[in-house]
C-alpha positions in Angstrom: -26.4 5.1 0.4 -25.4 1.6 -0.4 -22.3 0.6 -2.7 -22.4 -2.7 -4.0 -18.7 -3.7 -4.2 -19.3 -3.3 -0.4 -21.3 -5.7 0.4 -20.9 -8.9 2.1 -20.5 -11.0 -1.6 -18.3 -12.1 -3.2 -17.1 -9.3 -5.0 -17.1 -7.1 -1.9 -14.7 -9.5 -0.6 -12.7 -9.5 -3.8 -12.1 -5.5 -3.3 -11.3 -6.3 0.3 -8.6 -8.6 -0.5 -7.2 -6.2 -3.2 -7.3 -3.4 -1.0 -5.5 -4.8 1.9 -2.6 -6.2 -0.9 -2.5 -2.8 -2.0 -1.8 -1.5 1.4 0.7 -3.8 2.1 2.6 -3.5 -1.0 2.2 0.6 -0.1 3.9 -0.5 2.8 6.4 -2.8 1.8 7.3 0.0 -0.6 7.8 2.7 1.9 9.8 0.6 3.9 12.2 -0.5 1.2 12.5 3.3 0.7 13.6 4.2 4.2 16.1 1.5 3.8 17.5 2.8 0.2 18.0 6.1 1.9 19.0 5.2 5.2 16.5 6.7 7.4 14.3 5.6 10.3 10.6 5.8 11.0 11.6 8.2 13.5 13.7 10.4 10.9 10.3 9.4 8.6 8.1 10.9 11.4 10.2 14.4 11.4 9.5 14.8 7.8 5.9 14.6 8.4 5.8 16.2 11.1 3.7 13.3 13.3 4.3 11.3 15.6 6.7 8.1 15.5 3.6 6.5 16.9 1.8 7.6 14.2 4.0 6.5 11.4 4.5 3.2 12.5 0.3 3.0 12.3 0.4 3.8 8.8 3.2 1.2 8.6 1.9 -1.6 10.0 -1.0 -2.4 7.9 -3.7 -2.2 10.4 -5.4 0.9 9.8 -7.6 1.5 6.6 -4.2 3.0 4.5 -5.6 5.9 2.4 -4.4 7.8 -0.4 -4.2 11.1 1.9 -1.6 8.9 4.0 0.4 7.8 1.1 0.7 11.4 -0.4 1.9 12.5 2.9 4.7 10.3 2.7 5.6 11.0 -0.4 5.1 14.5 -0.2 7.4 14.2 2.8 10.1 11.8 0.8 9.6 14.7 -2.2 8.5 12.1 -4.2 5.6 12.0 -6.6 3.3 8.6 -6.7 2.2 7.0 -9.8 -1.3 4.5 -10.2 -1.7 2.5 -13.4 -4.7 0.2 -13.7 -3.7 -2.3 -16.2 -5.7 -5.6 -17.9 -5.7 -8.9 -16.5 -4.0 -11.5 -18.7 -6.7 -12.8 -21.2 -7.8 -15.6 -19.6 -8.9 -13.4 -17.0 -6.4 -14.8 -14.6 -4.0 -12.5 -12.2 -0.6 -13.8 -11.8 0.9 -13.8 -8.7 4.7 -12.4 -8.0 6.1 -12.2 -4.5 8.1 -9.0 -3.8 11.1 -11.2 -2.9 11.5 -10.0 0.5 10.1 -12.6 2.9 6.3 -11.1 2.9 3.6 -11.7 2.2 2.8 -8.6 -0.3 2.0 -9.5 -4.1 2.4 -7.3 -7.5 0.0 -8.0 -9.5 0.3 -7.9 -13.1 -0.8 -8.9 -16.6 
């Protein structure tokens, strides 16, 4: 079965960009949370009950992050995770705000 966002066009690589911001502003998240409460990847990897190896591949931004990842980590933190779709600005337009921290992970909102 084909799905057309993923094809090679133009909107296919739209959703690709989005999806790898998305992951690394997961990431960027989870890391900024394991600094708020002091705790390693290592410590991270006990609650999960993985690997170290295996956090640090969620982590790094190089595998396909999925929401089955992110609720493990969360479930993990006891935390619950909240997605909002929201509308672009009326011209159509996303603005662009950096996260602040030195990367290269965006919010984008309306």
């Amino acid at each position: 079965m084909s799905v057309p966002w993923k094809g090679k066009g133009s909107k296919g690589e739209a959703a690709d960009c989005a999806g790898a911001r998305l992951a690394r502003q997961a990431t960027v998240e989870v890391a900024g949370l394991l600094g708020k409460r002091d705790m390693s990847r290592a410590d991270l990897a006990r609650l999960m009950d993985v690997s170290p190896g295996r956090v640090s591949q969620i982590l790094s931004g190089d595998e396909n992050l999925t929401l089955r990842s992110l609720a493990a980590v969360a479930e993990a933190l006891d935390l619950d995770i909240k997605i909002s779709f929201v509308e672009p600005k009326e011209d159509g337009a996303r603005r662009k705000r950096g996260l602040g921290d030195g990367s290269d992970a965006f919010v984008y909102a309306p």
